[in-house]
C-alpha positions as CSV (number, residue, x, y, z in Angstrom):
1,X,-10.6,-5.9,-26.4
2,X,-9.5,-4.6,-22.5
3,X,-12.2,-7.2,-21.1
4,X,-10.3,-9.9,-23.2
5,X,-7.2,-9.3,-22.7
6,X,-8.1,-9.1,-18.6
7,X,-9.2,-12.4,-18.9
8,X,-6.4,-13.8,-20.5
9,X,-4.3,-11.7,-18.2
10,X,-6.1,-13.5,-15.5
11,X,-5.6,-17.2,-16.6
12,X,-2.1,-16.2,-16.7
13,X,-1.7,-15.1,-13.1
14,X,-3.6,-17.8,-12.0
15,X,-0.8,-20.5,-13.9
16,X,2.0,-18.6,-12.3
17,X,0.3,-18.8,-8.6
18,X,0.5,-22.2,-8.6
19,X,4.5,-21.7,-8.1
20,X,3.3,-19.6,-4.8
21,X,0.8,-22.1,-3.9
22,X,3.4,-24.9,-3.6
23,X,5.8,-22.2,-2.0
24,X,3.5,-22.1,1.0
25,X,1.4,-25.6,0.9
26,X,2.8,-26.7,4.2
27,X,2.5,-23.3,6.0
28,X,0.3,-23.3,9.1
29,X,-0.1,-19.4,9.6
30,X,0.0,-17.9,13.0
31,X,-3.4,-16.3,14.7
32,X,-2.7,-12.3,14.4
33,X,-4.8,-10.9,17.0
34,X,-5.9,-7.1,17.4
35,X,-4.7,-5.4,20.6
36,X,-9.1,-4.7,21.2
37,X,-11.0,-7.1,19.0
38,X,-14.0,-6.2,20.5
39,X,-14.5,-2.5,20.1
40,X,-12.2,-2.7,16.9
41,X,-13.7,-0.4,14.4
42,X,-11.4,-1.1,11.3
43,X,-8.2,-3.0,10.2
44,X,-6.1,-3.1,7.6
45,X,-2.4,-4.4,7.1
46,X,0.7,-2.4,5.7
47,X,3.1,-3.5,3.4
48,X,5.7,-1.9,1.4
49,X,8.3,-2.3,-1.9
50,X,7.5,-6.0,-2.5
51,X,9.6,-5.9,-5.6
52,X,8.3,-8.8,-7.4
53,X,11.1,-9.7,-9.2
54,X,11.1,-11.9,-12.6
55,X,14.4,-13.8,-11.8
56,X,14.6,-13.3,-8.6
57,X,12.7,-16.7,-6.6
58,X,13.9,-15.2,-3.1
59,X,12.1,-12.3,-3.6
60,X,8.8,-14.6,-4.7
61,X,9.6,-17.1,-1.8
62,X,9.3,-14.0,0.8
63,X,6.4,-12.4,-0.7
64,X,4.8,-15.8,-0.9
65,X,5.2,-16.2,2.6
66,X,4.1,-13.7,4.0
67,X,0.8,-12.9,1.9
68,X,0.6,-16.3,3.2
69,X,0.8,-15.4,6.8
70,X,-2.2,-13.1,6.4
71,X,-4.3,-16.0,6.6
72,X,-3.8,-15.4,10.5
73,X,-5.6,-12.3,10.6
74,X,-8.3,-12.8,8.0
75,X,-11.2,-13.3,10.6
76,X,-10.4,-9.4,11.9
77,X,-8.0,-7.5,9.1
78,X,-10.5,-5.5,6.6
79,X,-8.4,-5.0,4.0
80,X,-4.6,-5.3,2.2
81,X,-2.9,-2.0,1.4
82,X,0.2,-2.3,-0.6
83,X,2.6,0.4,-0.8
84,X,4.0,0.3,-4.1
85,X,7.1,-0.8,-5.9
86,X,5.0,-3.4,-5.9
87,X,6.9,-5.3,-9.0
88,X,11.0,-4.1,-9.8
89,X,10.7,-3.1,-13.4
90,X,7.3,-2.4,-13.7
91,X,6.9,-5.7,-16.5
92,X,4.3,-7.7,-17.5
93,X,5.4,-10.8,-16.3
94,X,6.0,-9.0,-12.8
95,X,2.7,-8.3,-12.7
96,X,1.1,-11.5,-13.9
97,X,3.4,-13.0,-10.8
98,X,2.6,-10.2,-8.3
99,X,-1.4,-10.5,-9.2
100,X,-1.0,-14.4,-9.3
101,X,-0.1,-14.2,-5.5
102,X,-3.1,-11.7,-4.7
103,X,-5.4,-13.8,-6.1
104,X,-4.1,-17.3,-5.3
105,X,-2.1,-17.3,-2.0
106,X,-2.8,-14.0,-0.1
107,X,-6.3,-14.4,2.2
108,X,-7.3,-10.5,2.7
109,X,-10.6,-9.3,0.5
110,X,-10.2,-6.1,-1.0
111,X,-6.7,-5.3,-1.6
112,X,-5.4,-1.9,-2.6
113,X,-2.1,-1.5,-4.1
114,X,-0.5,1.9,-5.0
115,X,2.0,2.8,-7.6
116,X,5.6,3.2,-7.1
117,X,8.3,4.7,-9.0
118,X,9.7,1.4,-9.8
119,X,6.4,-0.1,-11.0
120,X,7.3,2.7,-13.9
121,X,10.4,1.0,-14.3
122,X,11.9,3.4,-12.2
123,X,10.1,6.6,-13.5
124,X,12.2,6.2,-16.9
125,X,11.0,9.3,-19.0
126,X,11.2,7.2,-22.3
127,X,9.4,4.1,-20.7
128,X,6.6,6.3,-18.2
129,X,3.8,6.6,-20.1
130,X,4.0,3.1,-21.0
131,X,4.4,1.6,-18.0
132,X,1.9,3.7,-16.2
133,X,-1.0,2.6,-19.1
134,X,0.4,-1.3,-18.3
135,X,-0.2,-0.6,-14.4
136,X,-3.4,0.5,-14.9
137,X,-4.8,-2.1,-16.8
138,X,-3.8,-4.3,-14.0
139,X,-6.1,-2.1,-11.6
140,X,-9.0,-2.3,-13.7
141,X,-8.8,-6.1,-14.0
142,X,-7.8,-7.4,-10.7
143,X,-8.9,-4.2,-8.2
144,X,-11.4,-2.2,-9.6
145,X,-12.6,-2.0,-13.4
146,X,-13.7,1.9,-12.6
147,X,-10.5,2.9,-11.4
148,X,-9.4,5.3,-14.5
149,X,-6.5,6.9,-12.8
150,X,-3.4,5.7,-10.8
151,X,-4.9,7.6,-8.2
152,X,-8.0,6.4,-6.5
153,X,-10.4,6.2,-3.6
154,X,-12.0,3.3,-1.8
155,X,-14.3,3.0,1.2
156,X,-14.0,0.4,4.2
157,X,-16.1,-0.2,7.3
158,X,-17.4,3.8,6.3
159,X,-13.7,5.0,6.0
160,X,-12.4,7.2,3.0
161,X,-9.1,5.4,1.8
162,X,-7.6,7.7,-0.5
163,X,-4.8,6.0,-2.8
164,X,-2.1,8.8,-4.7
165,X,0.0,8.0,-7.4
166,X,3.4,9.8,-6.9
167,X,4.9,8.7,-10.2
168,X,3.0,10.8,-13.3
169,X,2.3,10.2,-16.9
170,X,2.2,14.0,-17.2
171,X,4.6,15.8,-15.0
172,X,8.8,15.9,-15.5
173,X,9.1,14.5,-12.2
174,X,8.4,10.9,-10.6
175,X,7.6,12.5,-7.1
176,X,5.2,15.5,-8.4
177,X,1.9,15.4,-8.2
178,X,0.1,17.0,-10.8
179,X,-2.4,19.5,-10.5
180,X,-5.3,17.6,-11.6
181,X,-4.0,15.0,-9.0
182,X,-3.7,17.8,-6.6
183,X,-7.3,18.9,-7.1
184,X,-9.2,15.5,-7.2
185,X,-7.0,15.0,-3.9
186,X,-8.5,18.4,-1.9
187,X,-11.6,17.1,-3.3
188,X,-11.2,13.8,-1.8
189,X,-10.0,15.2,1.8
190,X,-13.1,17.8,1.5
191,X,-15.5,14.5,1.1
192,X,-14.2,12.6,3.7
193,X,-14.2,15.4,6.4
194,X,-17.6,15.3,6.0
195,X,-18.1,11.7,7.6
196,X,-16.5,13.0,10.5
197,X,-14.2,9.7,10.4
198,X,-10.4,9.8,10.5
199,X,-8.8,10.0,7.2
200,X,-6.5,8.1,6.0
201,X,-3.7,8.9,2.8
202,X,-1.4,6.1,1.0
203,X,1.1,7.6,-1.2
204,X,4.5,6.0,-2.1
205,X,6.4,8.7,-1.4
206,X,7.4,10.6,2.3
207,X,6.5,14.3,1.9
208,X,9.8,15.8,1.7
209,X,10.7,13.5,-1.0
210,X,8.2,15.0,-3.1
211,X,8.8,17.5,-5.7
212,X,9.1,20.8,-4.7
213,X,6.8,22.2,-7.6
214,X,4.1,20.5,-5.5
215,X,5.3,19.8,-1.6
216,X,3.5,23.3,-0.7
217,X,0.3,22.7,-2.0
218,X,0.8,18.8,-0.7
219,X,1.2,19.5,2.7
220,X,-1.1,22.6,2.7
221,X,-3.8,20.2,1.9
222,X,-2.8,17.5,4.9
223,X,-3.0,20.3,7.2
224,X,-6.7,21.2,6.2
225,X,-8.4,18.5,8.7
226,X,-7.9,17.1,12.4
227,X,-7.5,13.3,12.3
228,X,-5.6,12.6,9.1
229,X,-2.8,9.9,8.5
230,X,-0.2,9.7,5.7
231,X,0.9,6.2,5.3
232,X,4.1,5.3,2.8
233,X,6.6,3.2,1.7
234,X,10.0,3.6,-0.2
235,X,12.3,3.7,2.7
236,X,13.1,0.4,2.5
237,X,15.1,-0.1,6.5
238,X,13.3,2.3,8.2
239,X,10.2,2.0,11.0
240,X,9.4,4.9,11.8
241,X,6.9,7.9,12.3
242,X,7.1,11.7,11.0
243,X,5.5,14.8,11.6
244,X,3.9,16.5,8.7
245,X,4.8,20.0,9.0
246,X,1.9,21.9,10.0
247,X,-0.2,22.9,12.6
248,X,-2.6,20.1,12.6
249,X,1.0,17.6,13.4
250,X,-0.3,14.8,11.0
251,X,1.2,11.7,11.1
252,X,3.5,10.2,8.5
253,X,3.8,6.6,9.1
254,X,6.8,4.6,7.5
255,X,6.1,1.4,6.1
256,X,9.4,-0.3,5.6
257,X,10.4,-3.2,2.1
258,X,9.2,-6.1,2.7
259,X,11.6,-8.2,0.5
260,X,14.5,-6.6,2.6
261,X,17.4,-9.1,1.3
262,X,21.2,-9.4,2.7
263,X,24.3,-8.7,0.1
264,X,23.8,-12.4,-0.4
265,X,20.1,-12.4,-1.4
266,X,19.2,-13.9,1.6
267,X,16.3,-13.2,3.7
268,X,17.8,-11.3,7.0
269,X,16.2,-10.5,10.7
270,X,14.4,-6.9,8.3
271,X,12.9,-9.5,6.1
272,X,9.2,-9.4,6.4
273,X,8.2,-6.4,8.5
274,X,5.2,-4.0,8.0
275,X,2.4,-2.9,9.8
276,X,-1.2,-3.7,11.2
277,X,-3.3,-0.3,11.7
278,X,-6.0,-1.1,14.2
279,X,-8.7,1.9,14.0
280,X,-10.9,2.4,17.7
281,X,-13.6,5.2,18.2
282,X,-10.6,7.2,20.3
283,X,-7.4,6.3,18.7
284,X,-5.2,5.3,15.8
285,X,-2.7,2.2,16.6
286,X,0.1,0.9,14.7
287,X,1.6,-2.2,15.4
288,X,4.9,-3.1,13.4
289,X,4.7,-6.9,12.4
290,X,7.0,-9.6,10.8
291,X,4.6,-11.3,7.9
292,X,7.7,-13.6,7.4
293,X,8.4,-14.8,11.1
294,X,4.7,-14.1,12.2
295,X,5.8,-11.8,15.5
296,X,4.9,-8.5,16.7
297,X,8.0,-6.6,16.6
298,X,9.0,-3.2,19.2
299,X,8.2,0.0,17.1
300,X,4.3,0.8,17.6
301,X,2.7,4.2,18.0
302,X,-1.0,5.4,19.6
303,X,-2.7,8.6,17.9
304,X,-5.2,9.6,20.5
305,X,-8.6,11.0,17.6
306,X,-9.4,14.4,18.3
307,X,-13.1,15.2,18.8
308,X,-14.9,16.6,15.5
309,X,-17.4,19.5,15.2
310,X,-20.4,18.4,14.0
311,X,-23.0,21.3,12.8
């Protein structure tokens, strides 16, 4: 029945693309070039809260364009991570839109999305558990038919991506992580330690926006290893970077909306912006780009990698 209704659910999406297709027919994409393409070890772009709305055709326009845009860095970018709020309400036809653009307009082969509180329409007790069974039948048919949780793990170029879900099925609050979550995540950072790689952690949330039942525990556990990276979304406006509390100092990168829209709906100079992570033997870069006007932007930031022990 789930295998049927996955392919239906993918004839769908791939009807509605053709709206994005058309969107973005006469679109020559810009090159996006690494800062080091040569002794680039990995690649993968950032965005955030594209808020595919269903009556909203700015919002689609934007999105459209931009996933477009990707095309320009297809030869060297390794993979798509989205952010969450990935859809407004969290609705079927949101998602057979949002999918239909994945599949249909944007260039980048795998693509990872996360889920954010309003992908269950906006963490809504009454609605939650619905909403979150919904999102995850999208994963399994479009991402990865083993992914049985929100939260999930993926591996690229020999790197551990690991993919939280803030918003729970089981927990009173959107921004807790559960204990089960908790554990498969110290699991997770325990694993990828061991490649002696730089981690790297995608949640929708920033740390202190988490629930305090679980913030401890949360940032106890990003302070267990050298060369780990939070990356989120949520913010909307901001660019910028935090300090985990800690003594390892990990990163927390901002990723801000993509959609960014003035009072009148209208796309504005914040329209567009995200990220490109470029991954070297020595450092971390991040490079703040405008998917909708194809330009690197000002805010960028270098990790230098700490040396690992090896036994």
């Amino acid at each position: 029945m789930t295998s049927v209704l996955g392919i239906f659910r993918r004839i769908l999406a791939t009807l509605l693309s053709v709206l994005f297709v058309l969107f973005t027919a006469r679109f020559k994409p810009a090159t996006i070039e690494p800062l080091d393409k040569e002794n680039l070890k990995m690649e993968l772009a950032l965005i955030a809260d594209a808020h595919t709305e269903g009556n909203n055709q700015t919002r689609f326009e934007v999105n459209s364009t931009c996933f477009k845009n990707l095309e320009g860095g297809k030869d060297t970018i390794d993979a798509l991570i989205l952010l969450g709020d990935n859809t407004m309400n969290g609705q079927d036809g949101e998602y057979l839109f949002f999918y239909g653009m994945m599949e249909r307009v944007n260039p980048i082969r795998p693509y990872y999305p996360i889920v954010g509180n309003h992908d269950l329409d906006n963490d809504d007790p009454e609605k939650r558990d619905k909403k979150a069974a919904l999102t995850l039948q999208y994963l399994q048919t479009f991402v990865d038919p083993e992914i049985d949780q929100l939260y999930y793990s993926e591996t690229v170029k020999g790197y551990r991506l690991i993919f939280l879900a803030a918003p729970q099925t089981d927990e009173s609050s959107g921004r807790r992580l559960s204990e089960a979550q908790l554990d498969w995540f110290e699991a997770e950072l325990d694993a990828a330690a061991e490649t002696g790689l730089p981690i790297f952690v995608f949640n929708h949330f920033p740390y202190y926006y988490m629930d305090d039942t679980c913030r401890d525990r949360y940032v106890e556990l990003l302070n267990k290893y050298d060369n780990t990276f939070v990356i989120v979304g949520h913010m909307h406006y901001y660019m910028r970077a935090e300090i985990i509390p800690g003594e390892k100092g990990t990163p927390e990168i901002w990723v801000p909306c993509v959609t960014m829209l003035g009072e009148d709906n209208e796309p504005i100079d914040a329209t567009g912006r995200g990220y490109l992570m470029e991954v070297y033997a020595d450092r971390v870069e991040f490079r703040s780009y405008n998917y909708y006007t194809q330009e690197f932007l000002d805010w960028s930031a270098t990790y230098s990698l700490l040396p690992v022990a090896t036994s």
